[in-house]
N, C-alpha and C positions, 0 to 999 in steps of 0.2 A: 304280142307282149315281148319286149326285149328281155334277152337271156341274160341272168347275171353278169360275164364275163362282161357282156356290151356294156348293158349299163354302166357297170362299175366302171369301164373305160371310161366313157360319156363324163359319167359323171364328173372325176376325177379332171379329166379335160377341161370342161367349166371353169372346175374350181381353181384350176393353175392360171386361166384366162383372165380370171378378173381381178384387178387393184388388191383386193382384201387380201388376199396369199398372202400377203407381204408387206410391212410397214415401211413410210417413206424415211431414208436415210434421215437425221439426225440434222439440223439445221442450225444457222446462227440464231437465236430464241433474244428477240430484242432487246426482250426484259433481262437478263443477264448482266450483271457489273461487269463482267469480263468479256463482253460481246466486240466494243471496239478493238481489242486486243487479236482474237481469234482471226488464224489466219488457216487455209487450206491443206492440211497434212494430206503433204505428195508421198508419204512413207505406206500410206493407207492402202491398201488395193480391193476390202472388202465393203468401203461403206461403213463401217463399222464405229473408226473414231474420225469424220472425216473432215475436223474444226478442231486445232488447238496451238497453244501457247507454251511455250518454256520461258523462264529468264536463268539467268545465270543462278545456278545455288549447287551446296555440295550439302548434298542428302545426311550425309554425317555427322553435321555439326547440329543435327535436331535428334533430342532423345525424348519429348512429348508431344502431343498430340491433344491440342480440342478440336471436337468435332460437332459443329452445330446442329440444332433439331433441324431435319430434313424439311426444306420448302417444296412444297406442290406448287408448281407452275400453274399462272391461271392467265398467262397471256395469250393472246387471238391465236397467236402461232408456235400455240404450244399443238401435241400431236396425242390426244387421249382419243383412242376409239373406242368408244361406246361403253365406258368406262364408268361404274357407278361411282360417286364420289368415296364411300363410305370402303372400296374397292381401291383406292388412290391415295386412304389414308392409314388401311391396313399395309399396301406397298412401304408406303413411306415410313412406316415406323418397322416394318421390315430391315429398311434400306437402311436405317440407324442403326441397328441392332447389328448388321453383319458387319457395316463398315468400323465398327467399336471393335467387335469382336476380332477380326481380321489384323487390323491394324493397333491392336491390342498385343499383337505377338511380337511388334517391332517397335512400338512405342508405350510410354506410359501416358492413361490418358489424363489430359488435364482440364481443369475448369477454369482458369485465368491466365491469362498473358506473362510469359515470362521468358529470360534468355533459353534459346536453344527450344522453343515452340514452335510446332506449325497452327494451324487453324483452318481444319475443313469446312467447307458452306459446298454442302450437295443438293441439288434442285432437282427433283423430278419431273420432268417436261412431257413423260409420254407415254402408253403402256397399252396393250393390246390384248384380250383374255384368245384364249385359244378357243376354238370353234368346236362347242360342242359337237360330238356326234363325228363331224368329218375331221376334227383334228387327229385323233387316232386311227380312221377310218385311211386318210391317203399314208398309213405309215405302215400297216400292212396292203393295202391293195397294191397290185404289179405296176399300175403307173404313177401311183402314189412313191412308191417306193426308187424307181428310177430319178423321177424329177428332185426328192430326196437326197440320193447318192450324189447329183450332181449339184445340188447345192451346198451340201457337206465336204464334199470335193474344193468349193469354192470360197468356204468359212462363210456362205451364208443360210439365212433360216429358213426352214424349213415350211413348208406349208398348211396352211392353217393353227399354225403356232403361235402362241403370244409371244411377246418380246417387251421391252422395259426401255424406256429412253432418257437420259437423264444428264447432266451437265455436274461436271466437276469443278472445282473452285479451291486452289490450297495456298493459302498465305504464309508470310511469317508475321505470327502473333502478335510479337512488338511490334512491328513498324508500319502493318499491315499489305505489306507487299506483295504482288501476285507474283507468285513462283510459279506454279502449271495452272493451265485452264485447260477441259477441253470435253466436247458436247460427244454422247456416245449412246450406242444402240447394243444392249447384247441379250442374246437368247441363247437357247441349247443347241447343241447340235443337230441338225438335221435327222440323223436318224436316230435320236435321242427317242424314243416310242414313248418313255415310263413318262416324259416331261410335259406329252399329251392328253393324259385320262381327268387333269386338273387342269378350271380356267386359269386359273393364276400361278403352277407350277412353273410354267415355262416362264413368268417374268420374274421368279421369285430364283429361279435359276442362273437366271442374265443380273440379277443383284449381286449372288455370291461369288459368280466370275469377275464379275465389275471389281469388287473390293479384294478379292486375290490380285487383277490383273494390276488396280492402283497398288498395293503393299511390294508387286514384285519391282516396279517402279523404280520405288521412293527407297528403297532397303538400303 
């Protein structure tokens, strides 16, 4: 009989070894109106936003905001693992609610087109529940905990964590112009432990980063 310490090695081993650790970076998603547009962000170094678009605009001359109902991606190359639907649309109406809220503090939101508008269209394209059992498990154990540090180290996730993948879209209202695009992945910190004990904490986490990190943006 292996003694704990081995096992929990072992184990631990395994689980950093196979694909599931970790979800695949963030892709160009076909189905996207702003897919021709997206181009390679060489600014990126984690994976993280690794597809996106700017045009010219001065963030200042918009003091409203409509933000559309969040779309669930249902194209072949979108990235749901294993993801009940009913699970994707609990996400999604998450994902409204923060990005209202968030961008709430620097905007008034509106419900029709008018001068000085943007108009957000956010897609959910991807999301990964965290690993019963071994998600908090490699967050205390010794090599859990290393391989941890060193992706925290790196701004990436953590293992057997969910994460949330999803594509941004911000126009101007009038004219319908695409001002930013750009497709992204975010979860908790790596040794973020408390964002493990829930399947869904850790993507519902990478939403309220997401719509911080848009608002610090666009400000």
């Amino acid at each position: 009989m292996l003694r704990p310490s081995f096992a929990s090695g072992t184990l631990i081993a395994v689980c950093l070894a196979v694909a599931s650790c970790t979800t695949a970076d963030p892709t160009v998603y076909s189905g996207l109106a702003s897919a021709p547009q997206l181009r390679p962000n060489t600014q990126d170094q984690t994976g993280r936003t690794p597809y996106r678009y700017k045009g010219p605009v001065d963030w200042r001359s918009y003091s409203k905001i409509i933000v559309d109902p969040v779309s669930v991606y249902g194209g072949p190359d979108s990235q749901f693992v294993k993801i009940a639907d009913t699970d994707k649309s609990l996400l999604a109406a998450y994902m409204q609610q923060q990005f209202v809220e968030k961008l709430g503090a620097r905007f008034a939101i509106a419900t029709a087109p008018g001068p000085g508008t943007l108009r957000l269209h956010l897609t959910l394209t991807g999301a990964k529940t965290t690993t019963p059992v071994l998600g908090p498990f490699t967050h205390i154990d010794v090599g859990g905990g290393v391989y941890n540090t060193v992706q925290s180290a790196r701004g990436r996730e953590g293992s057997m964590t969910g994460s949330v993948n999803y594509a941004v879209e911000l126009y101007d209202a009038s004219t319908s112009r695409l001002l930013l695009a750009y497709v992204t992945k975010q979860y908790p910190n790596a040794l973020n432990i408390g964002a493990s004990f829930s399947s869904l904490e850790a993507s519902k986490i990478g939403i309220r980063k997401g719509a911080e990190a848009l608002l610090a943006e666009i400000k």
